[in-house]
N, C-alpha and C positions, 0 to 999 in steps of 0.2 A: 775023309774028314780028320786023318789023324794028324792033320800037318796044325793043329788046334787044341794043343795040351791042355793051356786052361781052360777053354769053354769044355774041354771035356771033362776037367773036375766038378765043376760049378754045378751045385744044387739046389734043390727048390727052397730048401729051410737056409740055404745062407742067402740068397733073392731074397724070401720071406723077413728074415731076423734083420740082418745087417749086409746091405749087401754092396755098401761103397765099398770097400777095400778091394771085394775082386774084380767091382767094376771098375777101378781104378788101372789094376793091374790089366785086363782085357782093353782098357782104352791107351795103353799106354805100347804093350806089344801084339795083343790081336783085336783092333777097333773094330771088325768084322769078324764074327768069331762064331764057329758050329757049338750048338751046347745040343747034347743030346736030351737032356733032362727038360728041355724046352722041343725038342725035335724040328729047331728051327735054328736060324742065325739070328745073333743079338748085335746090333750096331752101337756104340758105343761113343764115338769119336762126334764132337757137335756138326765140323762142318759134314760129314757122312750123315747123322744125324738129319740136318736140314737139308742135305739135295733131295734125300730122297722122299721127306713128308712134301717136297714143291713139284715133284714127279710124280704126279697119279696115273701116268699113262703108264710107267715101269710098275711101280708101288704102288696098287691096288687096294683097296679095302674091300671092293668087289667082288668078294668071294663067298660061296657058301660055305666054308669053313671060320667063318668072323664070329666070334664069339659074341658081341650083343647083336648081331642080325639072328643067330639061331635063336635068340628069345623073342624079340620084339617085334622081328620083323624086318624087311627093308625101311630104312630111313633113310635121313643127309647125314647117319654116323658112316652106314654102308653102302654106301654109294658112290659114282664117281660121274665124271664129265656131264653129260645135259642132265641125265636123270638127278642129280645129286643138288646140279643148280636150281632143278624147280623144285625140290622136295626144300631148299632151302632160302629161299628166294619170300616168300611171305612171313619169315620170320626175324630177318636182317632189317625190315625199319624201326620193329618194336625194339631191337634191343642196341641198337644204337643208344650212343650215352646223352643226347639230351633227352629223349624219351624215356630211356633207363630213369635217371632221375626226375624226372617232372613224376611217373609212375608209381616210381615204387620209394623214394628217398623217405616218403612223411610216413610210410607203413612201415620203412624197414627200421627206422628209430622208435615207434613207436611199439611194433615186436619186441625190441631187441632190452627197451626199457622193461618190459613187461615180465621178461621173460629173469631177467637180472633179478629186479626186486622180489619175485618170488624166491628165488636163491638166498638172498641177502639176511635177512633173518639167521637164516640156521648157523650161519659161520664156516659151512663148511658143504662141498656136494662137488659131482662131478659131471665136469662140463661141455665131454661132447655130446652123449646124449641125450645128457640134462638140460645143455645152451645153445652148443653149436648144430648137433641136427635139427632139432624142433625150428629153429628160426630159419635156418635153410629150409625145412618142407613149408612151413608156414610163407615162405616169398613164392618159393613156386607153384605152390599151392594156390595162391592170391594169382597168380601172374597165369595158371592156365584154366581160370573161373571158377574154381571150384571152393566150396566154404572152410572156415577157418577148423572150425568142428572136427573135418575130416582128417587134420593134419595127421594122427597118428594113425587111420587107416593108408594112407599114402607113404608113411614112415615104414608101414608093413609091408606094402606092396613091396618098396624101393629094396628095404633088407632082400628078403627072397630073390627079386630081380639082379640083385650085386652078386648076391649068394653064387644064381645058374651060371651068370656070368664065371666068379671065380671058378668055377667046378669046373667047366669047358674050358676054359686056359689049362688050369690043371691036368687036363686030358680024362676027368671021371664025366663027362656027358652033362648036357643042362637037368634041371632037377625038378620034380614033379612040383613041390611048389612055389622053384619059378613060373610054372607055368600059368598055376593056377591063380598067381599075383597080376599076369599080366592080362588076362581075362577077365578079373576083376577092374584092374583098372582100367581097360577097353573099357568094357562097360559104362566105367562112371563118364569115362573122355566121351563118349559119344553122346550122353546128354549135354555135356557144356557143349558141343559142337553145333548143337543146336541155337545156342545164346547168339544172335549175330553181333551181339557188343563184347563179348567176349575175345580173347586173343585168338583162341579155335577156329568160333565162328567167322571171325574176319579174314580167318584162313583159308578157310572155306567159300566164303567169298570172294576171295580176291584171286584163285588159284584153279588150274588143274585138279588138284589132290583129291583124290577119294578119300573117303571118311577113314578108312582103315587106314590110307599113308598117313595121315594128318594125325592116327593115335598113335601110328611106331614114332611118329616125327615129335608129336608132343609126350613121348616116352622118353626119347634123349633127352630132351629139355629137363623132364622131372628128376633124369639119372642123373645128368651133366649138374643139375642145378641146386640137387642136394650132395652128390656125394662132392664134386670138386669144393663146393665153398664148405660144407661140414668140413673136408679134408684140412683149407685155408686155415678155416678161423682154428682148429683144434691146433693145427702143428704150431699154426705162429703164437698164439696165446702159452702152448708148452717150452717156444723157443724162447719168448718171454720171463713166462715163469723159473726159468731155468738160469736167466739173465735178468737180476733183480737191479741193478743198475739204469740196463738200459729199459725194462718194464717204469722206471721210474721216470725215464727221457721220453715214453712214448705216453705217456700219463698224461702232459699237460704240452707236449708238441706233435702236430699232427706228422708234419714233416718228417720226425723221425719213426712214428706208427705207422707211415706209408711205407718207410725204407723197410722198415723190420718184415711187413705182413710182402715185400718185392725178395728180400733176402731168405724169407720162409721157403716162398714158391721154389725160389733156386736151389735150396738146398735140399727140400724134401717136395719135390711138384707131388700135388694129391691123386692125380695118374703117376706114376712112376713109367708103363712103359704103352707102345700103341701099336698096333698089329699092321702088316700090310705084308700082300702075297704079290711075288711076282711074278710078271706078265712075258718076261721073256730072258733069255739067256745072256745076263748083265755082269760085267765085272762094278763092286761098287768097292771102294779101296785095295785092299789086297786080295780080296775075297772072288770067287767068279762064281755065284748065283746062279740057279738051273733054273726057268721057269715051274712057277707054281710050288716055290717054293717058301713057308712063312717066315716071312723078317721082322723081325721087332725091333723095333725102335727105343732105348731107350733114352726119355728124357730126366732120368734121374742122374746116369753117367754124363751125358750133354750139358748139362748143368752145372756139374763140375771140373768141367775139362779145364785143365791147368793154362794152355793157350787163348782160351777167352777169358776165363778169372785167374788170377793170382790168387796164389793160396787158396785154392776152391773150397775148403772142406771149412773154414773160416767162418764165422756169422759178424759180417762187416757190415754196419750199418751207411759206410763212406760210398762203397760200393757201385756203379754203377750196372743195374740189368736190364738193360733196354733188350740185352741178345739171349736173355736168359727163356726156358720153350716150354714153360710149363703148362701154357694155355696150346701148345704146337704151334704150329705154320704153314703156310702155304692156303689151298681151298677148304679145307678141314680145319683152321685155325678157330678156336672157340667160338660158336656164336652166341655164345652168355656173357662172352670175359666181363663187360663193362658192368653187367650184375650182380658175378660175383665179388669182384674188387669192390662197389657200395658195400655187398650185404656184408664183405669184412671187416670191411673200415668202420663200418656202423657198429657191426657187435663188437668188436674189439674196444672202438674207443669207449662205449656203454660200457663193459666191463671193466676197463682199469678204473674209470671214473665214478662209479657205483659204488666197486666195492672195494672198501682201502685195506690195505694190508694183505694184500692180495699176493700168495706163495704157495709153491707146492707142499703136496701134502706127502710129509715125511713118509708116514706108514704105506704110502699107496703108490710106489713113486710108475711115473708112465713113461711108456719107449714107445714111439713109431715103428709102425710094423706094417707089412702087404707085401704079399706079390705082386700084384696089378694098382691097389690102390690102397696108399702109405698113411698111416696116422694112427694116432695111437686106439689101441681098443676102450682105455678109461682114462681120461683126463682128471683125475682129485686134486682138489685145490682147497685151501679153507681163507681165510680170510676174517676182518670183523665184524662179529655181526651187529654190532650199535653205531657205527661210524658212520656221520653223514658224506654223504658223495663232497668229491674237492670242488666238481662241477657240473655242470647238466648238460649234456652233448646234445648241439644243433643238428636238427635234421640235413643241413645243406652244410656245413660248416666244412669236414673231410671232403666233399665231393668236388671231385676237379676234371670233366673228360681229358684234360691236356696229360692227367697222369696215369694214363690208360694203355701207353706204348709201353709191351714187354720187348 
């Protein structure tokens, strides 16, 4: 492995802190690259990147060594070929984007109003998980039957469950209460499974799945469905705030609030990177892969590979990201995306439009940060507290399935 100088510098606090530069550097002279600090290879390069999340028979997820299957369980996160398609397969027509919208568009403006004006008053508070988790747990929360009440028990669960997850990447073992979050949450899932009008129950109906796949399976949805859009709405809303110009351009045109919250994703995806082990003795660019050996993927480096973006590191609203992977690709490709893209267009636009004078807050100022999953720890913003909204955001008005291709 010594033929891999940089990934043999490469640490977890420069991953953790800020870690474009040496992924820059790694994508540029070793786009497959040994880090032993990960005691795996990190891919780097997009198109290496994308062969190998569209080759699940090389690049597996299927392993018991997969960091959210030792918590949750087998799901459609870890899984692959047939088992993967039926654990997946009852969940692809709900979240299709006319049914995305017809569902969830009148609840998720009406969260995202709710959750603003509480805010609005004080002049000042902080907005991930003051704004953006709450209204995340609150849609998934809605979307796998369960009451709105609960939201901050499920807030808890998900902490803890992120928690075991990061501790097993890290290589310190999953953590007692991950465990005992995901027990709890069993628990509550297996009463909604019982609701046949429910998304569960319909699950349940309409499938193979035993009650147990059907809670690891609606355990990704909960993880996928609060941490990737908490991730969304916090980085673009700070990519914004950071960018008082264009926070102003996306204020009153949606068109440009869509580019910003696509240009977010690209520059900081809220997974940064996705795990797969391989199945056989692969060269994948310059590298030659042993079986059963963990490869990561990162879509933070893919993201900004100079060959598909110009000036990667940029926040170009011009931009075109059709190719950008923050949601992945291949049979593993999000199957939320279309709900998280609503629930960020919705809170976002609700927030520039609620609260005017909307800028970070000097004293508290916030970085993106994660190993496995990027956004800031506290989002502080202040704003004014007597000024009425410029305008009052349509529940349908953002939503477009046609603007749903990453």
């Amino acid at each position: 492995m010594n033929r891999f100088p940089i990934g043999a510098g490469v640490t977890l606090e420069q991953l953790d802190l800020d870690p474009h530069p040496v992924l820059a550097r790694l994508r540029a002279d070793e786009p497959v690259s040994w880090l032993p600090s990960l005691d795996g290879w990190l891919v780097t390069r997009h198109d290496l990147v994308l062969a190998a999340m569209r080759d699940p028979e090389t690049f597996t997820v299927d392993d018991p060594r997969f960091s959210t299957g030792q918590v949750i369980g087998p799901s459609m996160l870890s899984l692959d070929g047939e088992r993967h398609a039926r654990h997946r397969a009852p969940f692809t027509g709900p979240f299709r984007p006319a049914a995305v919208s017809e569902r969830f568009a009148e609840s998720a403006a009406g969260e995202a109003v709710q959750l603003v004006d509480a805010l609005q008053p004080a002049g000042s508070g902080e907005l991930r998980r003051g704004f953006a988790g709450p209204m995340s747990a609150a849609i998934v929360t809605r979307a796998l039957g369960l009451e709105r009440d609960e939201v901050d028990d499920v807030l808890g669960w998900y902490d803890a469950i992120v928690s075991s997850v990061t501790a097993i990447t890290e290589g310190r073992g999953a953590t007692q209460d991950g465990e005992a979050a995901f027990a709890a949450l069993a628990e509550r899932l297996e009463r909604a499974i019982g609701d046949r009008d429910s998304l569960l129950g319909a699950a349940a109906a309409n499938s193979t799945l035993s009650t147990q796949e059907i809670i690891s399976d609606a355990a990704v949805l909960l993880f996928g469905g609060i941490e990737t859009t908490e991730g969304m709405i916090a980085n673009a809303a700070l990519m914004l705030l950071e960018r008082p110009e264009q926070l102003e351009r996306a204020r009153t045109d949606e068109q440009v609030l869509d580019a910003a919250i696509e240009e977010s994703l690209r520059l900081e995806p809220a997974a940064t990177v996705i795990d797969r082990y391989s199945t056989r003795a692969v060269a994948l660019g310059p590298a030659q892969i042993e079986p059963g050996q963990l490869v990561r993927l990162s879509l933070a480096a893919a993201n900004r590979d100079p060959s598909v973006f110009p000036d990667p590191d940029e926040f170009e609203l011009k931009r075109s990201n059709r190719r950008h992977l923050a949601f992945a690709q291949g049979p593993h490709v999000c199957v939320g995306v279309h709900l998280a893209r609503l629930e960020a267009r919705t809170a976002l636009r609700t927030l520039l439009a609620r609260l005017q004078d909307l800028r970070p807050d000097p004293e508290r100022p916030a970085q993106i940060r994660g190993l496995v999953f990027r956004k800031p720890p506290r989002l502080d913003a202040i704003w004014s507290p007597d000024a009425d909204s410029a305008w009052s955001p349509d529940a349908n008005s953002a939503w477009s399935p046609d603007a749903d291709s990453a």
